[in-house]
N, C-alpha and C positions, 0 to 999 in steps of 0.2 A: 504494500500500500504506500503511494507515495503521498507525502504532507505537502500542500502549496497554500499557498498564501488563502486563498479564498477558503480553506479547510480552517486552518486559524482565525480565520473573521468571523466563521460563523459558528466555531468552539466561544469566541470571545464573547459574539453577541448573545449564544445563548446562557454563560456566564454574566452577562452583566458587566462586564469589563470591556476596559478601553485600554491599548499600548498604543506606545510609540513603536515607528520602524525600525528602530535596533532590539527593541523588547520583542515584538514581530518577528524576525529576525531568528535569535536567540529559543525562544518559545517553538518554532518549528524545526530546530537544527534538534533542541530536548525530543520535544512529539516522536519524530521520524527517528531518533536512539532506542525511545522507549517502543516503536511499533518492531524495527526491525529486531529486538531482544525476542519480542512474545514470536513473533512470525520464527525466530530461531527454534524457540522452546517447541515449537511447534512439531518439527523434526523428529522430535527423541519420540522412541515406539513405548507406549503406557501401556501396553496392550495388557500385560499380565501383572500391571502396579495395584493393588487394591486401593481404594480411595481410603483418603487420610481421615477419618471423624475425630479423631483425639492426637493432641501429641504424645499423649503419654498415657501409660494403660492404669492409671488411676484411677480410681472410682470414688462417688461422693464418698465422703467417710462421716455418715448420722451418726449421732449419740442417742442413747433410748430414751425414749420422754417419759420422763418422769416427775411426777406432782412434786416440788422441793417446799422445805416450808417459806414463808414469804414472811412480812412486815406489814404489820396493822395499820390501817388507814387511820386509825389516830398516831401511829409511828411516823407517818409518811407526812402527816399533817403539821406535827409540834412545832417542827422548826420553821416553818412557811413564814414570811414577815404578813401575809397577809391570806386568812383562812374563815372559812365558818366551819360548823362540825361535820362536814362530807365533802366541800371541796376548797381548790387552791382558789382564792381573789385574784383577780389580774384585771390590769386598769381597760377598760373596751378602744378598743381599736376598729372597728367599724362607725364611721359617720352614717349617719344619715341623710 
C-alpha cells in the first residue's frame, strides 16, 4: 500500500487535525514505515500458531468469601465531626 499525500489529508481531516508541509511530510514517511512493517509481518506462515488469549497461564486467584466480623455502625459513626444516630452529615452539594 502506498501512502500519498491525499491519504494523509484525509487521515488528518478525519482526525481533526491540521499540519504543516514538513509535518505532512514527516507523518507519511512514519504511515508508509508502519504499513510496510505489518505488510512484512504478513509473510511469516501462523498457520499452526495457536492464538494468544493470555500471556501467561495464570489464573484469577479468589479467596473464599467469607462473612468476617465487621465494626458497629455506632463504631463507624463516633468519630464523624459531623453525624446523627444512622448516618454521616455532609454539607449538600446539589443546588437547586
Amino acid at each position: 500500500m502506498e501512502v500519498n499525500e491525499t491519504l494523509v489529508q484525509q487521515l488528518a481531516d478525519l482526525a481533526r487535525l491540521e499540519f504543516s508541509d514538513q509535518e505532512k511530510k514527516e507523518i507519511k514517511g512514519d504511515l508508509q514505515r508502519m504499513i510496510t512493517f505489518v505488510e512484512k509481518l504478513n509473510e511469516l506462515d501462523t498457520t499452526h500458531v495457536k492464538p494468544l488469549l493470555h500471556l501467561t497461564a495464570d489464573r484469577n486467584v479468589l479467596r473464599e468469601d467469607t462473612v468476617v466480623p465487621s465494626i458497629t455502625r455506632e463504631e463507624g459513626l463516633k468519630n464523624a465531626p459531623a453525624a446523627n444516630d444512622q448516618y454521616f452529615k455532609v454539607p449538600k452539594v446539589i443546588k437547586k
